[in-house]
C-alpha positions in Angstrom: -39.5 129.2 37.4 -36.8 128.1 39.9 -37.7 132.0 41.5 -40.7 131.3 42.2 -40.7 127.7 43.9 -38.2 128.8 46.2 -41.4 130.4 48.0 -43.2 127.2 48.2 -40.4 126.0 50.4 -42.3 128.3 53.6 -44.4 128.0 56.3 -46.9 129.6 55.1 -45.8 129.1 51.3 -45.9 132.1 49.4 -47.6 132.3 46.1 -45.2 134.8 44.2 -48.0 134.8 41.1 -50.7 135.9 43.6 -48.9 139.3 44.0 -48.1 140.3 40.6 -50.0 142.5 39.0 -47.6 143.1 35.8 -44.2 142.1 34.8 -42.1 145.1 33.9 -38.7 143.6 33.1 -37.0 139.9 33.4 -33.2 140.0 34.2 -30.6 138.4 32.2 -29.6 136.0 34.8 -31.2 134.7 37.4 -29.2 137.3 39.8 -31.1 139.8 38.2 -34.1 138.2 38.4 -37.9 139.7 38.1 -39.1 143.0 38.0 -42.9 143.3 38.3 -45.6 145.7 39.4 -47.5 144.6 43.0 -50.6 144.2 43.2 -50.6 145.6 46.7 -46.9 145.7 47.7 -48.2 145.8 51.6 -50.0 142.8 51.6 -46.8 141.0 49.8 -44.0 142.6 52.7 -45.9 141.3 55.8 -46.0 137.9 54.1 -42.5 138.0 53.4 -41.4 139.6 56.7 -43.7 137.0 58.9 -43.1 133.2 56.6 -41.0 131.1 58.5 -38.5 129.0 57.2 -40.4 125.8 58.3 -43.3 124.7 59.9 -42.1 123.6 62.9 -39.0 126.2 63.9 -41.0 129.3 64.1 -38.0 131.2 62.5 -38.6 133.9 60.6 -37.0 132.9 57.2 -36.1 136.7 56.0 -33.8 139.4 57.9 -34.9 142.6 56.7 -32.2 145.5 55.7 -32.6 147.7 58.3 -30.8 150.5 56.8 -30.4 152.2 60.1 -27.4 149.6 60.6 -23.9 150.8 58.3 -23.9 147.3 56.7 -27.3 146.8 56.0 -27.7 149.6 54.0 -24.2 149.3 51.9 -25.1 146.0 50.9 -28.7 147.3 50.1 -27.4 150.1 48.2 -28.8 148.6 44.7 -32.0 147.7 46.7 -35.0 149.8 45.5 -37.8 150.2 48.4 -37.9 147.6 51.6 -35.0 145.0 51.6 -35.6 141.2 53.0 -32.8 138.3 52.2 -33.8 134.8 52.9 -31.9 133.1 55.8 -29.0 130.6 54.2 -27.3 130.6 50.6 -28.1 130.8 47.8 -30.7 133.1 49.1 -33.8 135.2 47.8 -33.2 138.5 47.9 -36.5 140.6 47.7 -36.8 144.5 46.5 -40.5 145.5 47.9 -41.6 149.0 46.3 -45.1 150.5 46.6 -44.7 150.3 42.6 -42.1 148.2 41.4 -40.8 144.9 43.4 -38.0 142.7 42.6 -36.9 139.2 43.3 -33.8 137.4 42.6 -31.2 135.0 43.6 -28.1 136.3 45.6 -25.5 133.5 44.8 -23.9 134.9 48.0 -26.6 134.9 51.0 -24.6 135.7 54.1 -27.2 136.0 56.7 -27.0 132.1 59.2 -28.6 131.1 62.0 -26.5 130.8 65.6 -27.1 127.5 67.8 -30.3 130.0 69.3 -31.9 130.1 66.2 -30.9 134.1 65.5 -29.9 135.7 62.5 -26.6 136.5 62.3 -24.0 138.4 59.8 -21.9 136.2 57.9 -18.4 136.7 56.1 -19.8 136.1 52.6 -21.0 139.6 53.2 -17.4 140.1 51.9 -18.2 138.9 48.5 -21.3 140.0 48.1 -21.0 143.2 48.1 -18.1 143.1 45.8 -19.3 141.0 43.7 -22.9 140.6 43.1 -23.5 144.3 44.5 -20.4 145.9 42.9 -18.7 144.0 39.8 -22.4 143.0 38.5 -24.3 146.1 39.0 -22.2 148.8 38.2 -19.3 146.7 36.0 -21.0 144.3 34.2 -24.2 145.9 33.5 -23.2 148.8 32.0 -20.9 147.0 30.1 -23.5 144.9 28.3 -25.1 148.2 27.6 -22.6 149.4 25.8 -22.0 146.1 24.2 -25.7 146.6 22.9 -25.1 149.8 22.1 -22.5 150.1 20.0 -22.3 146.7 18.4 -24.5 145.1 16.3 -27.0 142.4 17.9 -24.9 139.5 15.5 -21.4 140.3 17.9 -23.1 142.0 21.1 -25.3 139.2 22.7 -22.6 136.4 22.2 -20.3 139.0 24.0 -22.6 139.3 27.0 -23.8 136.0 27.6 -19.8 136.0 27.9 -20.5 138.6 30.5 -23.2 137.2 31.7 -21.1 134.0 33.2 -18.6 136.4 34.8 -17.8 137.0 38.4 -15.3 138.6 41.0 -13.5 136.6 42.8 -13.0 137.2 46.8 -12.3 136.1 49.5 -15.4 133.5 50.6 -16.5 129.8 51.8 -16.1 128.4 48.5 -11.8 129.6 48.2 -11.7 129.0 52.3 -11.3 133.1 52.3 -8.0 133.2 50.5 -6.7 136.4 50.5 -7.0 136.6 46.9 -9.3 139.1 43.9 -9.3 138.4 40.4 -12.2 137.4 37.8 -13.8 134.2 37.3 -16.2 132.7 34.0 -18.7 129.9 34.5 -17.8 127.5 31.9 -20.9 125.5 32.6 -23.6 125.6 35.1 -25.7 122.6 35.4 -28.4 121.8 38.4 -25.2 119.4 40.3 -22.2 120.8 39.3 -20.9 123.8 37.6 -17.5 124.2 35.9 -15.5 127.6 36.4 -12.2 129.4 35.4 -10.9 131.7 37.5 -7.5 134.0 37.6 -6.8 135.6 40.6 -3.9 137.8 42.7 -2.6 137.8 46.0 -0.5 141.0 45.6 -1.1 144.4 44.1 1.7 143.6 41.2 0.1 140.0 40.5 3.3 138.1 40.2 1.8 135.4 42.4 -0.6 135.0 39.5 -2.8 131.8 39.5 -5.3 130.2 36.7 -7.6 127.7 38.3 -10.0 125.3 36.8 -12.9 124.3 39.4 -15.6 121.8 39.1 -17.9 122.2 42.2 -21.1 120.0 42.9 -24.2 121.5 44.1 -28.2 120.9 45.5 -26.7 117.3 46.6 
């Protein structure tokens, strides 16, 4: 599980399997992740909030979403219980409840480090928020819902594993934060590369209209 050997990669590794006690629910996609019930959901946020990203950097390789701080808690606003994101991106993103945790993979992470070796707030914020935090979670999902709902199973999983590869596009690294929305479908996703579609708009009429076909490399 890709999830769960992400955690390995810490100093001290974390052993996600040590701290479940039951799983409750497994996402569609891997930005959905794992639901599960703690075993004891303390023990499992003060290794979390004290791993480092190495062995050698003594940096702590999760910012917590202090929720004190304006953007911290919008972008934790589908976060149930204590928020930590893992340093980099893609990043873990980890949902820490005394009775239901969650981990999953934010496509997005925008927290860096600065020469100093502090965590800082990066502009990919931008797009995840409005797309991983609002397209996926209150667009998408309830649209496969409804899919499942009122279609039968035959028509209504095809449609959202449709959904399923579909994103917002914003401004971000990957379009050199181009002032430009529209929607996006993963055509394939492969461990190197992944091949996407996109149509997007740089006005509120959309007569700059563009269809782009992308084939980006990835884990090289």
């Amino acid at each position: 599980m890709e999830i769960a050997a992400r955690f390995y990669r810490f100093s001290p590794a974390i052993r996600l399997e040590d701290h479940i006690d039951q799983v409750t629910d497994i996402g569609r996609t891997i930005s959905e992740g794992v639901f599960f019930k703690p075993k004891d959901s303390l023990k499992f946020r003060m290794e979390v909030a004290f791993t480092k990203l190495d062995e050698y950097s003594g940096i702590r390789a999760f910012h917590w979403d202090d929720r004190k701080v304006w953007v911290y808690r919008l972008a934790a606003l589908a976060t149930d219980g204590e928020g930590y994101r893992e340093i980099g991106q893609p990043s873990l993103h980890i949902a820490i409840g005394s009775d239901v945790c969650n981990v999953h993979i934010d496509e997005f992470g925008f927290f860096g480090l600065d020469p100093n070796g502090l965590p800082y707030l990066g502009p990919e914020s931008i797009r995840h928020i409005a797309d991983e935090l609002g397209y996926r979670v209150y667009v998408r999902g309830p649209l496969i819902k409804l899919l499942k709902f009122g279609l039968p199973d035959a028509i209504a999983e095809p449609a959202a594993k449709l959904l399923d590869a579909t994103y917002l596009v914003a401004p971000g690294a990957s379009n050199r934060y181009e002032k430009r929305v529209g929607i996006g479908v993963k055509l394939l996703d492969r461990k190197y590369y992944d091949l996407r579609f996109e149509y997007t708009c740089g006005n509120i009429n959309c007569s700059d209209g563009r269809y782009m076909l992308n084939l980006s490399l990835k884990n090289i």
